[in-house]
Every structure is written in C-alpha cells, then in structure tokens.
C-alpha positions in Angstrom: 190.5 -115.2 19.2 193.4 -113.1 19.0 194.0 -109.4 18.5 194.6 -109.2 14.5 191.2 -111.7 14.5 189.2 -109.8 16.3 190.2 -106.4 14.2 189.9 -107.9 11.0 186.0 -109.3 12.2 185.6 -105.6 13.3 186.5 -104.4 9.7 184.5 -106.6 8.3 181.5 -106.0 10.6 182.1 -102.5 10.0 181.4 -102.8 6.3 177.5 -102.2 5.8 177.8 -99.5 8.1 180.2 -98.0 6.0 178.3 -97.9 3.0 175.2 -96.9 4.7 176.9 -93.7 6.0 178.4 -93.4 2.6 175.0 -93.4 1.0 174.1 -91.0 4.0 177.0 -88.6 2.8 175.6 -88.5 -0.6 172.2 -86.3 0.6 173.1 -83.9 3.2 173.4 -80.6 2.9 173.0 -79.2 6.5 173.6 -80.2 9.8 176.7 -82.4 8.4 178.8 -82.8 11.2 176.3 -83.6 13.9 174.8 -86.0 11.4 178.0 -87.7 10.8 178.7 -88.2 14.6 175.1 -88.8 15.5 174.8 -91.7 13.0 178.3 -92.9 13.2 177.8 -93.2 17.1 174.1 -94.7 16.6 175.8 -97.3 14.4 178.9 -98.0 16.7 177.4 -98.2 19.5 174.9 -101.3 18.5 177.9 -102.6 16.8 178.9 -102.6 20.5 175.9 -103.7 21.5 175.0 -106.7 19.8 177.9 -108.5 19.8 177.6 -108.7 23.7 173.6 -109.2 23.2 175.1 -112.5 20.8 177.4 -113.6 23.4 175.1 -113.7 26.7 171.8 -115.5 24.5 174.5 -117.5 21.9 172.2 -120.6 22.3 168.4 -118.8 22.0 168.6 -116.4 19.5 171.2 -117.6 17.1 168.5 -120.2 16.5 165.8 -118.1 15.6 167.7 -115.0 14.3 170.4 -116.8 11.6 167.9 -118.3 9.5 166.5 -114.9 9.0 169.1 -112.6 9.6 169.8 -111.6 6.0 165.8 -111.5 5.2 165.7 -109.2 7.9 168.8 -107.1 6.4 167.1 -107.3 2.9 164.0 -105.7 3.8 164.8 -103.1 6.0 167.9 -101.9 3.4 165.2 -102.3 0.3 162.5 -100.1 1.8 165.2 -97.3 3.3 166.5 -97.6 -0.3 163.5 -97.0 -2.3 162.7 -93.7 0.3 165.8 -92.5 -1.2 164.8 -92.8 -4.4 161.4 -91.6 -3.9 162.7 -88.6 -2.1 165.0 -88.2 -5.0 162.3 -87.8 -7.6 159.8 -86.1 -5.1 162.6 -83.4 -4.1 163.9 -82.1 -7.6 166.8 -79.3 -7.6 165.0 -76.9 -9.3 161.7 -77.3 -8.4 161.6 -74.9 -5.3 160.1 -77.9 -3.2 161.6 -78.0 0.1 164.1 -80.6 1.3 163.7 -82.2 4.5 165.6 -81.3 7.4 166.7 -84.6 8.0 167.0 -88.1 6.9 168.9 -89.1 10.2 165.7 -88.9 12.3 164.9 -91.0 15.4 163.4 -94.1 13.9 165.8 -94.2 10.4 168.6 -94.2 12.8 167.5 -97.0 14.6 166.5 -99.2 11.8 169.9 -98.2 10.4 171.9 -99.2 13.0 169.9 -102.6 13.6 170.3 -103.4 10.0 173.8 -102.7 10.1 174.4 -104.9 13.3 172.5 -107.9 13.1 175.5 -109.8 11.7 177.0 -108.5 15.0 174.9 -110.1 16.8 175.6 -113.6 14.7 179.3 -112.4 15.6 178.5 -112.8 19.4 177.3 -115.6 19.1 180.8 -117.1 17.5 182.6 -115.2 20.1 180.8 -117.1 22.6 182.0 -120.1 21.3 185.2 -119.6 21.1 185.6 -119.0 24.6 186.3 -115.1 24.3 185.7 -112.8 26.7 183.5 -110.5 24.6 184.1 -107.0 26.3 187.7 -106.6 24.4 186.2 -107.7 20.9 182.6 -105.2 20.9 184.7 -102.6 22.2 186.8 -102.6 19.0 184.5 -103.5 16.9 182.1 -100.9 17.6 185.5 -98.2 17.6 186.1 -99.5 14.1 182.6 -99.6 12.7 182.5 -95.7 14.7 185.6 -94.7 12.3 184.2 -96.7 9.1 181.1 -95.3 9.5 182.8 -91.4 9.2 185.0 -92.5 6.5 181.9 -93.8 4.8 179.7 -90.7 5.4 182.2 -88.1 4.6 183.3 -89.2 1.4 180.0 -89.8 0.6 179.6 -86.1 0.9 183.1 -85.5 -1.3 180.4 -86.4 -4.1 178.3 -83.2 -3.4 179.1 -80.7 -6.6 176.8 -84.1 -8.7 173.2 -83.1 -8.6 171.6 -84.0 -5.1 168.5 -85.4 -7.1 170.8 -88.2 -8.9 172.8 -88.6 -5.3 169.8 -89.5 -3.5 168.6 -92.0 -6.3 172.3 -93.6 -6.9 172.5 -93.7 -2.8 168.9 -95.6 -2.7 170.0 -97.9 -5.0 173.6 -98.7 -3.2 171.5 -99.2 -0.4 169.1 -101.8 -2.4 172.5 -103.6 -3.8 173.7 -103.9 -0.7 170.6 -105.5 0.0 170.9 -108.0 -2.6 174.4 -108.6 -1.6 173.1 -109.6 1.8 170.8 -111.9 0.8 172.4 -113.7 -2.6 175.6 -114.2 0.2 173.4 -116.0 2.8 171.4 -118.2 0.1 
C-alpha cells in the first residue's frame, strides 16, 4: 500500500466516527471542549488500535469477527441511538428536568469507539495481507479519524440555536441510519 492508499482507507475508516461525534455535537451543552478531545482521542486511538490488533491475529479473528462485524455495528449504533431519543423525550426544554452531565461517560465512550473501529480491525487484517508494515498506516489512520472525529463533533454543535430536545432525537436517529447503512452495505 502506498501513501495516497493508505490516507484515503484512513478517510474512509474515519467516516462512522465522524458522524458519531457529529451526532455527539448535536447534545452538548457543557464541558464541550474536553468532550470533543476526550471522545475524539477515545475514537482515534482504537482506530489506532485495531488496525494493529487486525494485523498481528489477520488469520483468527477475521474469521470469526467479518461475518458479524456489521451485526455487531448495528446493534451497538441502534441501542446508543434510541438512548438518544429517549433522553430526548425524557429531557424536554422547558420542563425544568435536569440534563445529564454527560453523555461521553466511561462505558458510552468505549462502545463508541469499538463500534466505530471494528471495520478497522477488518482493515488490519487487509493490511496484513498486503504485506504492509502496519505501524505507518494505524498511525494515520487513527490521526485522521482524531481530526474527523472534531470536525464531526464541532459542527455538530454549529446546530445548537435548534431546540436540544429535536437535536437529541434527529442525532439518535443519524445514529440508527447509520446503523442501517452498516448493515444493508454488508448484506
């Protein structure tokens, strides 16, 4: 793999994570900048991470993740979707009802970031078998999924003056399309 194929696999790697933080962007109102760095770097880093995890088990798990991978994608992206939209209609504007703190807490992170890299890890894999060294590739692509993921989140948040009740619902159900995107592209 050259240089331009290895950026445009990091673009395209970068892509889920992108509109996850853009759905992200849509519901904050505090704590936005550490949010947007602790998520972005949460997401980059297993971007990082599972690339290299693809490359060193290429013949174990790509056999028992890839059948799956999307399933796994699916349900993970349907159920933080629908917390969204539950929050949404739990937490109305004007109803005095306190909003959490945080969306971005320990385990969402982490499901977040797994979600968005599994098809990282398929990535490994095929870097593996191009006989890549893998360090050069995860490094970008977990720089480029790091920036996408910022770009997502903060103009996500350019959508603030929009009542936050509809931006929690409309970023639940991005979340849930992407979803379905996953798994009607790996059918």
């Amino acid at each position: 793999m050259n240089t331009v194929d290895i950026l445009i696999l990091a673009i395209a790697l970068s892509i889920d994570a992108c509109v996850v933080s853009f759905s992200n962007g849509l519901i904050f109102t505090r704590n936005k900048r550490a949010n947007s760095l602790m998520l972005a770097s949460s997401v980059g880093f297993f971007q990082f991470l599972m690339p290299v995890v693809g490359y060193f088990l290429a013949q174990s798990v790509n056999k028992y993740v890839e059948p799956y991978d999307h399933w796994i994608v699916f349900g993970i992206f349907v159920l933080l979707g629908a917390k969204f939209i539950k929050d949404g209609i739990k937490y109305n504007d004007g109803s005095g009802a306190e909003k959490p703190e945080c969306y971005l807490c320990f385990n969402y992170i982490l499901l977040v970031s797994v979600a968005t890299s599994i098809d990282a890890l398929g990535a490994g894999v095929s870097i593996a078998f191009t006989k890549t060294e893998i360090w050069f590739p995860a490094i970008i692509i977990g720089i480029v999924t790091f920036i996408n993921s910022l770009f997502g989140f903060w103009s996500g948040y350019l959508f603030k003056k929009f009542p936050t009740r509809n931006l929690e619902i409309t970023g639940g159900a991005i979340l849930i399309a992407l979803a379905f995107k996953i798994l009607f592209e790996n059918l």
